[in-house]
Each structure stands twice: as C-alpha cells, then as structure tokens.
C-alpha positions in Angstrom: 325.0 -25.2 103.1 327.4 -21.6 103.3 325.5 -19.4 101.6 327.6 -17.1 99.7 327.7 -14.0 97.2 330.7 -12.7 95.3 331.7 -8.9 94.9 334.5 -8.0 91.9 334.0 -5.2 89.0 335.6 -7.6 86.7 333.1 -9.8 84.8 335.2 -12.4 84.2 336.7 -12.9 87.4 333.3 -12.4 89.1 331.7 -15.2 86.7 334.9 -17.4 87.8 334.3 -17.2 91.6 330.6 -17.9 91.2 331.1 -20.7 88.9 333.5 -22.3 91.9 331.2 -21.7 94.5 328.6 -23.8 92.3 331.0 -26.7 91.8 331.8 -27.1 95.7 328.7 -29.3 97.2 328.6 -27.2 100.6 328.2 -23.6 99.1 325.4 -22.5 97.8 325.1 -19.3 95.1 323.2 -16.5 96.9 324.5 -14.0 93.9 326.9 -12.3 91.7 327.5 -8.4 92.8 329.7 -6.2 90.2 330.7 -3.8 93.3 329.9 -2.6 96.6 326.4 -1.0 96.2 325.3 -3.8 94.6 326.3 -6.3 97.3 324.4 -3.5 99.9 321.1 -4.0 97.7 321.3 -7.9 98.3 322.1 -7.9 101.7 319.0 -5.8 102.6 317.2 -8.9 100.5 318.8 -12.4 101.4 320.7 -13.8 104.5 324.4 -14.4 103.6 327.1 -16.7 105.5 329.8 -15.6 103.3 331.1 -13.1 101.1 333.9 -13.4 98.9 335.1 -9.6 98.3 337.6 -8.2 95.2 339.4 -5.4 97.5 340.7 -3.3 94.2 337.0 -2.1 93.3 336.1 1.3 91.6 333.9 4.2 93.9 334.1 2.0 97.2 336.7 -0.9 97.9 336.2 -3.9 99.3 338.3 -2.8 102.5 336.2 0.4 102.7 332.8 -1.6 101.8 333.4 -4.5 104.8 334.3 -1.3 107.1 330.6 -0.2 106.2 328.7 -2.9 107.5 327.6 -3.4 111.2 327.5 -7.2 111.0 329.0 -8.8 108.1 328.9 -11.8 107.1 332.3 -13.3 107.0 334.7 -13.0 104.5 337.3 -14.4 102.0 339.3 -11.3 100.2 340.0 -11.5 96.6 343.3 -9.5 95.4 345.7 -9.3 92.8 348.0 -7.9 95.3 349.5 -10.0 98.3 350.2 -7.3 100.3 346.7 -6.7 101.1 346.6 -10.4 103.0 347.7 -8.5 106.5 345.1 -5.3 106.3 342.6 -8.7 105.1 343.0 -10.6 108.3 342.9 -7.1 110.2 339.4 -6.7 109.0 338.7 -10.0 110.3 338.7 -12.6 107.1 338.5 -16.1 107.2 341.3 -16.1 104.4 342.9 -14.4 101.2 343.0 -15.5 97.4 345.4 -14.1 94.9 344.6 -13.7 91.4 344.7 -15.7 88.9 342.8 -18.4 91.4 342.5 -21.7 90.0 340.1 -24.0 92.1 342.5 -25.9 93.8 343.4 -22.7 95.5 339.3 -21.3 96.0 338.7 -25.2 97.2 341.6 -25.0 99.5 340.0 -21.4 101.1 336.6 -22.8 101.0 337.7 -25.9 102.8 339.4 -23.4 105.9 335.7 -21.5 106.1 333.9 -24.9 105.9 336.2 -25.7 108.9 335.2 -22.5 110.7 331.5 -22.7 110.3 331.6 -26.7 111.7 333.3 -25.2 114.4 330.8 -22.5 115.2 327.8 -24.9 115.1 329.6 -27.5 117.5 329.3 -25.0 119.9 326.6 -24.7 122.3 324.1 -22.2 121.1 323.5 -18.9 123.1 320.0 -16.8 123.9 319.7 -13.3 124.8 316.7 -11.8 125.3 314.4 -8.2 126.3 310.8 -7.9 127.1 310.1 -8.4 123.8 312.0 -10.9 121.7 315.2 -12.9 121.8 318.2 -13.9 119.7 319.4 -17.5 119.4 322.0 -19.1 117.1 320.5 -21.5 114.7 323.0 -23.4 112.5 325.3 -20.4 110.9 323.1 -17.6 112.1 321.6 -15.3 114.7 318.2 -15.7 114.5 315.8 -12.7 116.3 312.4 -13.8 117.7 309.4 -12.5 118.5 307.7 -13.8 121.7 304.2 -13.2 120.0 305.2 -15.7 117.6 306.3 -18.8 119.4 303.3 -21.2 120.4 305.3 -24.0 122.2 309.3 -25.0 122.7 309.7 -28.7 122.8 313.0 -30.9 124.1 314.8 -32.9 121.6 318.1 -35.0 123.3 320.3 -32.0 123.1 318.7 -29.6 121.0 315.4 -27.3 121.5 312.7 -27.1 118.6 310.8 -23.5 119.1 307.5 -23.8 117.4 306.2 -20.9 115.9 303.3 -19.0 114.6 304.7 -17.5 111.0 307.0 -19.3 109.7 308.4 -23.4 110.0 310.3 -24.4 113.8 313.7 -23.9 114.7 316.0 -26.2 115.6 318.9 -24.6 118.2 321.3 -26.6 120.6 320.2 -24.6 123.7 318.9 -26.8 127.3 315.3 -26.3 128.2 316.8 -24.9 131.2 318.6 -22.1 129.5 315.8 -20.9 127.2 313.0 -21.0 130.4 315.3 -18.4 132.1 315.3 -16.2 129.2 311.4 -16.2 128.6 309.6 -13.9 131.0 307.3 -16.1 133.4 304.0 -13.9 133.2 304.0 -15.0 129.1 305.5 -18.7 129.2 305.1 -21.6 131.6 307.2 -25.1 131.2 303.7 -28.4 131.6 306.2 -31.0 131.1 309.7 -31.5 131.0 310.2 -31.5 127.2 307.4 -28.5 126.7 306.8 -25.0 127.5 303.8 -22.9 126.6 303.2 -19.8 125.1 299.9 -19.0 128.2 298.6 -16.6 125.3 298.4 -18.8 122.5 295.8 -21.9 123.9 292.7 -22.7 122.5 292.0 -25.4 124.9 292.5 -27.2 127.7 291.7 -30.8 128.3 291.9 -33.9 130.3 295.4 -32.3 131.4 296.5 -31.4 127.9 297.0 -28.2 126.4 295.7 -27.8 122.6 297.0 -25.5 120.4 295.3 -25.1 116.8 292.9 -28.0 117.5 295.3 -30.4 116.6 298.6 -30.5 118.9 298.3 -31.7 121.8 301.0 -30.7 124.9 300.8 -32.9 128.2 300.8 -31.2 131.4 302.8 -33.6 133.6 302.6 -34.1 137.4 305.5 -31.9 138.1 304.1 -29.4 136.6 300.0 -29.8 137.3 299.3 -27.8 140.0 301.6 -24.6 138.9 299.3 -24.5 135.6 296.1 -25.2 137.5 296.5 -22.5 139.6 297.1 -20.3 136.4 293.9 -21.5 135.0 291.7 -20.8 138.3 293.4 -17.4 138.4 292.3 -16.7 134.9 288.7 -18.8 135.0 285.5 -16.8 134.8 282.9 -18.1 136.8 
C-alpha cells in the first residue's frame, strides 16, 4: 500500500482527492491537510509515500511548501492551471492533475506512481551505515537502524530478515554478504551461512547454538565454529 495525504485549501476539492485515494485498492488514506502547515504537522507524525499537493494555496504554496522539505515524499501536483505542469516536474513530481479531476484522470496518475513505486522495490536494496546505525530500503522507504537494536539477521532466498529488539523484523532485498560488510566486526559475527549475531545480545550458548530470549535458537555451523569459539575463550572468565 502507497500511503498518501492530500494538501488543498478548498474543502471540496480536498474531500474529492481523498475520497479517490479510498476507492483505489493500492492507496491507502494517511490524511486530509487544508494547507501547508498542516501537512508539516503530519509529517512530523506518520510516514508518507505520497503526497498529492494543490499548488495555488493561501500563506505558503505548494511549490514553495515541497521546496521546504529536505526529503519529501514524492509528489502528484494539483492545479487549475496547466502552466504549472513544467515548474511541477522541475520540482521533481511523479505527475500533474488539472482541475476539475474526475477519477478516470486521478486513476490514470495513480496508476504512473503505482508504476514508479514497483519499480523502486524491484531494485536491489542498498545499506549505508556509521559506527552507530544504518539505513536500508525496505519496501517504499528508507528505514534508519540502530545497531543496539538488532538481535540476529537471517537469510531468506533473496531477501534478508533483520530481527530486532523494539519493534516486528524487517524484510529488505539485500545479500548476507552486503549487510556483513556494513556491520562493524567487534559488534556482529556471521555462525552460519543464513545467520549473523548481534555478540552483545546472547543469553546462552549451547551444544553449538546460540540462544537469544530463551527461546530462538541460532546454529553455529562448521564454517563458522572455530571463529566464534575463539570469541567465546577470549571473553570466558575462568
């Protein structure tokens, strides 16, 4: 699902575009904003995919409002005026509509960021990382984590599922490979081919299996057996 709000000073044109985003099964209604410093209210609250922005607003525009943000979500204009469509794809929208809309035409627009959003999530995700945390892309977003809060990252065919402390796993097309080199070695260590470790987070080790919460249980494979031993002697009070 896109999640999306809609920004326009005109009630009736506002309860229009949110009515249409309800009726088209791959959007989803984040909320209805009656002008720019609104919409900044919300933002600070809920993640957004997509906004769908009336340019010709009172106070702030919705040129002037888009300029404003570091990273916006992206965007569909809304304008009664079609010569705004060029300074609209400047400021890097998806696409234009031009009131009156009907939802053949919204439909038509929501089809083309539909398109856009497959396309991102097709592509292999990417990680960047610090000391501290790391970004990944997780379906539509750019996700930051913590290193504190991940307990284990486990192999699934061509996806990664990162298991963590606060809050349900994430799922992100990323290699084992590619997210190992990322995690600093002192913190994390890879027992098996389709797990790494958070070293911090065990509770115990046995008969070559790492537990975490007394209940999940991480094999520590040949390949990997004497690399961990060797951590555990080093850390092993006598």
């Amino acid at each position: 699902m896109i999640r999306c709000i809609a920004i326009d000073d005109e009630p009736l044109a506002l309860q229009q575009i949110g009515g249409y985003i309800k009726k088209t099964p791959f959007l989803e209604l984040a909320g209805l904003c009656d002008g720019a410093f609104q919409a900044i209210e919300l933002l600070e609250e809920t993640s957004v995919d997509l906004m769908f922005v009336d340019i010709n607003m009172p106070d702030l525009s919705g040129m002037e409002f888009v300029k404003t943000l570091e990273n916006p979500p992206k965007i569909v204009f809304v304008t009664a005026y079609s010569e705004h469509a060029l300074e609209g794809f400047r400021a890097d929208a998806i696409d234009y509509l031009l009131k009156p809309i009907d939802y053949g035409d919204f439909l038509k627009s929501a089809n083309k960021v539909k398109s856009w959003f497959d396309a991102q999530s097709r592509k292999p995700a990417e990680v960047r990382s610090n000391k501290d945390f790391l970004f990944i892309k997780s379906d539509y977003k750019i996700l930051r984590i913590n290193f504190d809060d991940i307990k284990y990252i486990e192999a699934m065919s061509e996806y990664i599922r990162i298991h963590l402390v606060s809050s349900k796993p994430v799922m992100t097309q990323l290699s084992m490979k590619s997210i190992e080199e990322q995690l600093p070695d002192d913190r994390f260590m890879r027992v098996h081919r389709s797990f790494i470790i958070n070293l911090s987070k065990i509770s115990v080790i046995e008969r070559n299996r790492v537990v975490f919460d007394g209940s999940i249980y991480i094999p520590v494979s040949e390949q990997y057996k004497l690399k961990f031993q060797n951590y555990v002697n080093q850390n092993f009070l006598d």
